[in-house]
MIKOL-667302 format. One line per field, with one value per residue: x, y, z of N, C-alpha, C in turn. Coordinates in pm, 1 decimal. Atoms other than C-alpha are relative to their C-alpha. Example, Ala and Ser with C-alpha at 12.3 -4.5 7.8 and 13.67 -1.06 7.14 Angstrom:
2
n.xx <- [89.0_-82.0]
n.yy <- [-119.0_-119.0]
n.zz <- [0.0_-6.0]
ca.xx <- [1230.0_1367.0]
ca.yy <- [-450.0_-106.0]
ca.zz <- [780.0_714.0]
c.xx <- [90.0_-77.0]
c.yy <- [120.0_109.0]
c.zz <- [0.0_73.0]
***
This chain:
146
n.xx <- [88.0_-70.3_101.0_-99.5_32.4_105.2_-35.7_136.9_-48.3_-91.4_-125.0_-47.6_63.5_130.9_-48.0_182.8_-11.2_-109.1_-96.3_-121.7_-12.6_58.1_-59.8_83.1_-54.0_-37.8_-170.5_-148.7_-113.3_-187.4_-55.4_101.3_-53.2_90.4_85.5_-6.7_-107.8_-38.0_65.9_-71.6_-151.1_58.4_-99.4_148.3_-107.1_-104.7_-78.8_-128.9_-63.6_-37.3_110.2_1.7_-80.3_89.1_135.7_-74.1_-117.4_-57.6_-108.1_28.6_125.0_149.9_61.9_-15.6_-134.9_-70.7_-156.1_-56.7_-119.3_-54.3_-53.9_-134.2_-128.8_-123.0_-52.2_-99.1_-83.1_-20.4_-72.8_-85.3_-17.3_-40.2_-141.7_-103.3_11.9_17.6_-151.3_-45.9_-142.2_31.0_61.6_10.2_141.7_181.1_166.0_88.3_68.4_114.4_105.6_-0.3_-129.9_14.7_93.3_-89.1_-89.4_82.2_42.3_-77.0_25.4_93.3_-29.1_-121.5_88.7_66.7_-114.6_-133.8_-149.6_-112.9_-8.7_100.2_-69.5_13.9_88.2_6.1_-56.3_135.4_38.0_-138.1_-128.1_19.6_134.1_65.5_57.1_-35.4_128.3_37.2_37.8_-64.9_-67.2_49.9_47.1_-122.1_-142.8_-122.5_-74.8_75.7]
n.yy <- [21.0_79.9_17.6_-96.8_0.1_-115.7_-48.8_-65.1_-119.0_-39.6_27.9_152.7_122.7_60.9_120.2_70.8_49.1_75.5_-3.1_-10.0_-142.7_-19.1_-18.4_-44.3_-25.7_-152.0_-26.1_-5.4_-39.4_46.8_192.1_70.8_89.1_109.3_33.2_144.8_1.9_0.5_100.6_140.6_-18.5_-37.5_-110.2_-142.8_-98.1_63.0_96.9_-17.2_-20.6_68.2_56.0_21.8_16.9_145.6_22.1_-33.7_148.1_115.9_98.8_62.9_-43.9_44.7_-31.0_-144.2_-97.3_38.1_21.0_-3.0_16.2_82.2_-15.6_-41.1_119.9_91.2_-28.8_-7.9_166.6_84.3_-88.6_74.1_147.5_-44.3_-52.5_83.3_-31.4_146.2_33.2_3.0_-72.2_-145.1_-27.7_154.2_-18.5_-2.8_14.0_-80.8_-103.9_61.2_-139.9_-128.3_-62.8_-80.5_-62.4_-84.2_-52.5_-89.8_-110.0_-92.6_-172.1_-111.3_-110.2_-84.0_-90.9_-78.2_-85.0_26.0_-18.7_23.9_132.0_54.8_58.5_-90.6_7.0_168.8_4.2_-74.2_-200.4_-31.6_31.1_-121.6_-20.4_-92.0_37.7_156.3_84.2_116.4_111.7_73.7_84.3_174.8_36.8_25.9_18.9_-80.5_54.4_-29.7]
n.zz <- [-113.3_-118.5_-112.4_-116.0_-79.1_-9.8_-108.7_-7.7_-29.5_-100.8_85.9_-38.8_159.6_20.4_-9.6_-7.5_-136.6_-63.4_-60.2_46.7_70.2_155.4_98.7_138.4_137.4_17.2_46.2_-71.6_66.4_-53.1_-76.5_-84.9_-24.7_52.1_-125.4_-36.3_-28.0_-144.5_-96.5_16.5_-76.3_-166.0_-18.7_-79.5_-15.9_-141.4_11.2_-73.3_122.2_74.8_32.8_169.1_153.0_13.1_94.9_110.4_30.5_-148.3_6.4_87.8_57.6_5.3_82.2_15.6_-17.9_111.1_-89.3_-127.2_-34.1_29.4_178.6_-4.1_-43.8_107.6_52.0_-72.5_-13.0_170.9_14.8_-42.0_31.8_132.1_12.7_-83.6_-178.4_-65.9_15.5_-142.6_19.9_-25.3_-162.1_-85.7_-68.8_84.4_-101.7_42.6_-120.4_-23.0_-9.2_-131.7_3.2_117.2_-45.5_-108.7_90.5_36.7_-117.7_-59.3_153.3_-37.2_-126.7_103.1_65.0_-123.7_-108.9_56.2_-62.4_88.4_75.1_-72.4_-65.4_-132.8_-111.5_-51.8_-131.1_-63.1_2.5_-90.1_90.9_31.5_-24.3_103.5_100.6_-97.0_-55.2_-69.2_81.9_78.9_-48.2_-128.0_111.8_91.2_-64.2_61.3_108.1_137.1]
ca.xx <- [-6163.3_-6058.7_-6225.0_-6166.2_-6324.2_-6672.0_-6656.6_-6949.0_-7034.3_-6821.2_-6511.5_-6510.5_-6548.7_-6901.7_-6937.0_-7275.7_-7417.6_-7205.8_-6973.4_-6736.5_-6622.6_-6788.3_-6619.3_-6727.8_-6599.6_-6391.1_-6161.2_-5807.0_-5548.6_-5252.4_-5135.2_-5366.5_-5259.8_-5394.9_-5655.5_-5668.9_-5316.8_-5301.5_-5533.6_-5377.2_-5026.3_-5225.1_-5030.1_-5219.9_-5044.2_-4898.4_-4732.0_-4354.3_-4110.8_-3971.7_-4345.2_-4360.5_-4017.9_-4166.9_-4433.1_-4250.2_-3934.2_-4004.7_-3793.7_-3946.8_-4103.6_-4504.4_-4698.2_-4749.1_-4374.2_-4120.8_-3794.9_-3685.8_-3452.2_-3384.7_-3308.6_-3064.8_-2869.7_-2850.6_-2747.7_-2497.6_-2355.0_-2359.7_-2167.9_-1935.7_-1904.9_-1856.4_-1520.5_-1351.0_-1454.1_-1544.9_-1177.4_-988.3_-669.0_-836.7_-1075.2_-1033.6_-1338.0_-1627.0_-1944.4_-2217.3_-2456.6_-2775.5_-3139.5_-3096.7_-2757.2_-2849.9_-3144.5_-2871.6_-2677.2_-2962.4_-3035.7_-2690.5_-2674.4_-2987.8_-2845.3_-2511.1_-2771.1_-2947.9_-2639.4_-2350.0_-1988.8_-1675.8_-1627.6_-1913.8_-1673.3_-1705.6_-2043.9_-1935.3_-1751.8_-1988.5_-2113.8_-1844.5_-1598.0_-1717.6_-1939.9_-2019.6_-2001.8_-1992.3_-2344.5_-2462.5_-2659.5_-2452.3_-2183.0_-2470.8_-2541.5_-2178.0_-1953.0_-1608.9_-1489.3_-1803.0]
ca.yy <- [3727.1_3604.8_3460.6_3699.3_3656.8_3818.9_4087.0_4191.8_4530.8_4512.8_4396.0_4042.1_3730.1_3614.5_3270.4_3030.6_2822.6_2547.8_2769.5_2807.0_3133.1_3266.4_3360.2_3612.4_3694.6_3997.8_4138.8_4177.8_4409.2_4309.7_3924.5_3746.7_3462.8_3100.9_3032.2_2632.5_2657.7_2767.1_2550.6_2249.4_2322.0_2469.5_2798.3_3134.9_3439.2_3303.7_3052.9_2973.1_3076.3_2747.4_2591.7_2809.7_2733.2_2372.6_2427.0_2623.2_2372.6_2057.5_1758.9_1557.5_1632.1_1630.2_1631.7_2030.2_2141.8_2141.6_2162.8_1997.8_1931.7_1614.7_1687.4_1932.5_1681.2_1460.6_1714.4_1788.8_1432.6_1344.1_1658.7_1572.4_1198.2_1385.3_1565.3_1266.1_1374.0_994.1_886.9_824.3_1000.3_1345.6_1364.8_1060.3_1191.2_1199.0_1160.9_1215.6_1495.2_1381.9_1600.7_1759.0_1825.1_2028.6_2165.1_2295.4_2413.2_2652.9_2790.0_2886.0_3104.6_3238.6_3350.1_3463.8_3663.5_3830.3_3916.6_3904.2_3799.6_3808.8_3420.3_3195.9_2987.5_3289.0_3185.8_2846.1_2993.6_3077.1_3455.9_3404.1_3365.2_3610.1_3795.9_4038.9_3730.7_3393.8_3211.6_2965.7_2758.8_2700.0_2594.8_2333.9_2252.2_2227.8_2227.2_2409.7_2246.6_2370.7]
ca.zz <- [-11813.7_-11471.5_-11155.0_-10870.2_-10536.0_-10471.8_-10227.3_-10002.9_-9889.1_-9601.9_-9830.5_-9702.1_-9963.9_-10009.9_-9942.7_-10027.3_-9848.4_-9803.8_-9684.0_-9976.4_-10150.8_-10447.6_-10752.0_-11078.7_-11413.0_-11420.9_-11697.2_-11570.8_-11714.7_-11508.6_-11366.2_-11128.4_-10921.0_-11046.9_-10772.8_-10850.0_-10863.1_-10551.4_-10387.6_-10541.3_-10370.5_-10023.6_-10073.9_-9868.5_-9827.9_-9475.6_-9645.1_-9578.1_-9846.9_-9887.2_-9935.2_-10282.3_-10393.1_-10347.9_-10534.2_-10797.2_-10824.3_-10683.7_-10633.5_-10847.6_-11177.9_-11229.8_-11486.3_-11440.1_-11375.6_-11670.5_-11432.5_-11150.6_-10917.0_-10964.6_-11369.0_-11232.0_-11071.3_-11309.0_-11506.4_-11317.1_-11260.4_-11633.2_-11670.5_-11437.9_-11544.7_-11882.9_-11780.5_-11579.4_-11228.7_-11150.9_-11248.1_-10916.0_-11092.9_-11060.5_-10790.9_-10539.2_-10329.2_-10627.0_-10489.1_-10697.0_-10596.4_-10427.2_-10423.6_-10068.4_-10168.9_-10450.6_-10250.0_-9997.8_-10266.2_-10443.0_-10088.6_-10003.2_-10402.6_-10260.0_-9918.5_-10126.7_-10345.0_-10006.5_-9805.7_-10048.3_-9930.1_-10111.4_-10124.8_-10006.2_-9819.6_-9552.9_-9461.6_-9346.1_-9027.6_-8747.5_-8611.8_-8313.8_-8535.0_-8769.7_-8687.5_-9013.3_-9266.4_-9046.2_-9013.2_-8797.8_-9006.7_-9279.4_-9036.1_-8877.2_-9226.8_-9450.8_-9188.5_-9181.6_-9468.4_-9699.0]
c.xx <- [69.7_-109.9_92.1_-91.1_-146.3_6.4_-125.9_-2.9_78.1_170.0_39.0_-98.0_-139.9_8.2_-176.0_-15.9_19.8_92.8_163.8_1.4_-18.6_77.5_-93.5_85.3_38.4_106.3_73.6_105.2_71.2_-44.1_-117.4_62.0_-132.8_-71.9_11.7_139.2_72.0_-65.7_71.9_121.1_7.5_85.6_-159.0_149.3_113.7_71.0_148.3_90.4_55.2_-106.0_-39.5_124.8_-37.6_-77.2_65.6_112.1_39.3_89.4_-43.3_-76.3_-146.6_5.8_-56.0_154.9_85.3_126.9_0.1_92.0_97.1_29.4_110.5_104.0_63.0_71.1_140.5_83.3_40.4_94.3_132.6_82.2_114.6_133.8_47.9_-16.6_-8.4_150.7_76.2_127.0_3.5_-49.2_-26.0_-152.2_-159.2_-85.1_-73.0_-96.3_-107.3_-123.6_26.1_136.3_-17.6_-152.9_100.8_95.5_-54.5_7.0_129.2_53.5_-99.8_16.2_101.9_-62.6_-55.1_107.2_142.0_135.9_125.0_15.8_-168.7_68.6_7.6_-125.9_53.3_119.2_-147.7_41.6_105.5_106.3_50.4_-95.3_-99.8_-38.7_-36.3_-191.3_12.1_-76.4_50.5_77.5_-92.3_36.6_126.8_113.9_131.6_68.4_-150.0_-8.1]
c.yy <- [-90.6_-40.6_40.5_-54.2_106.6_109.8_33.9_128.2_35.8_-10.6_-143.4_-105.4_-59.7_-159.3_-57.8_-64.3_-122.5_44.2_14.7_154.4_-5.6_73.3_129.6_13.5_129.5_-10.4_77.3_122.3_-16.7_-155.3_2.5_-111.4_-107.4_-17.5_-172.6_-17.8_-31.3_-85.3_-120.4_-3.2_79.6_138.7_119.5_87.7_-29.9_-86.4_42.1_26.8_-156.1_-113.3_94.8_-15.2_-190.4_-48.5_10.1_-112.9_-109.3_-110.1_-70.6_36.0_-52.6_99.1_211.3_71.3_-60.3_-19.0_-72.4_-5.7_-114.7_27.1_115.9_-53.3_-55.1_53.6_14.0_-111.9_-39.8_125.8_3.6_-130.7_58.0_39.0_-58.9_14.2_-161.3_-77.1_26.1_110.1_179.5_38.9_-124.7_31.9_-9.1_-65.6_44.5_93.0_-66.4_112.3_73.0_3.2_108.7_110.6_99.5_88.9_162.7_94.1_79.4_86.4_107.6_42.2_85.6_109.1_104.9_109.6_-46.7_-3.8_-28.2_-153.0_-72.4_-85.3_108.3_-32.1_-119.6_19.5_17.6_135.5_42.5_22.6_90.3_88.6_112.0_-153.6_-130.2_22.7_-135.2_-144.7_-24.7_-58.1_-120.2_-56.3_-96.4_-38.4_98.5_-4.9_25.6_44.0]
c.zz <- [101.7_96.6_107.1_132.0_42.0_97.4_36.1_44.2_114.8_-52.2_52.8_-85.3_63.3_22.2_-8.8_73.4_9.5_60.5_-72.7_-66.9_-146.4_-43.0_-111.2_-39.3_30.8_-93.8_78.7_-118.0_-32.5_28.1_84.1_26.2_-50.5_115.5_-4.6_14.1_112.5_139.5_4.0_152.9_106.9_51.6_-0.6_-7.8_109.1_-59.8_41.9_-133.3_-34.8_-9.2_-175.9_-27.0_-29.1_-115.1_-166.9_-45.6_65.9_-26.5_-131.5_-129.7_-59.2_-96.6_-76.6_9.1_-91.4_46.9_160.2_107.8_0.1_-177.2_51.3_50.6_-60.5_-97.5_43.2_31.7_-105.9_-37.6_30.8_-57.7_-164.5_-1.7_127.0_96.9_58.6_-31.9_106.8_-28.4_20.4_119.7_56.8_69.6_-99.7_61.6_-131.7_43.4_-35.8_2.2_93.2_-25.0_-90.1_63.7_107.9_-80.2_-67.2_118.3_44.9_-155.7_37.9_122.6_-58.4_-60.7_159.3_67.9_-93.2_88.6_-116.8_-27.8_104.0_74.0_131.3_121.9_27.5_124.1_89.7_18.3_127.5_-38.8_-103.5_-10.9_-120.9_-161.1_39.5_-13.2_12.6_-72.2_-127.4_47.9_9.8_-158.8_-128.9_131.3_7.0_-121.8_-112.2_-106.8]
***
């Protein structure tokens, strides 16, 4: 059993009278989105794609989300740390990686994934430059050297 949205005979949600939308019991077959779910984390169909990956993997983790992005960092740093990267004799530049670094990082796998290019070091010219694999906002973003 699920709670779906009432519909009236015109096909638009019922609402009482306060003004909120009524609910009933229906069995389900297939999936159904969580409705408090979605209220919680103010996600509508208009939403913006990177308002659910938000929701879905946020920076920090809460009590409802088992991954986040900060635990992939540190994984990633302690990983690092693990095979000498912080040792000046290998890599003089180490940096550890920070959240919006790792948030910039995900997004350009998931443009790589969209519009594949032979190296990802392609998108980090611009579209003058090249104009079949070059983008503009990874230049603003990484730089030439990304």
């Amino acid at each position: 059993m699920s709670k779906v949205v009432k519909l009236g005979q015109t096909g638009q949600p019922l609402k009482d009278r306060r003004g909120k939308v009524m609910y009933e019991k229906e069995i389900r077959n297939e999936g159904q989105a969580n409705v408090p779910w979605l209220n919680k984390h103010k996600l509508t169909k208009e939403s913006e794609h990177h308002e659910w990956l938000e929701a879905l993997l946020p920076i920090k983790t809460t009590e409802q989300s088992s991954v986040s992005i900060c635990q992939w960092k540190v994984f990633a740093n302690m990983r690092a740390v693990l095979m000498n990267a912080d040792m000046a004799q290998y890599y003089k530049s180490f940096k550890p990686i920070t959240a919006d670094e790792y948030k910039q990082f995900i997004a350009l796998h998931i443009l790589q994934g969209l519009c594949p290019s032979l190296r990802i070091s392609m998108k980090c010219t611009t579209q003058s430059e090249d104009p079949v694999q070059g983008n503009d906002l990874c230049f603003k973003i990484f730089g030439r050297r990304g």
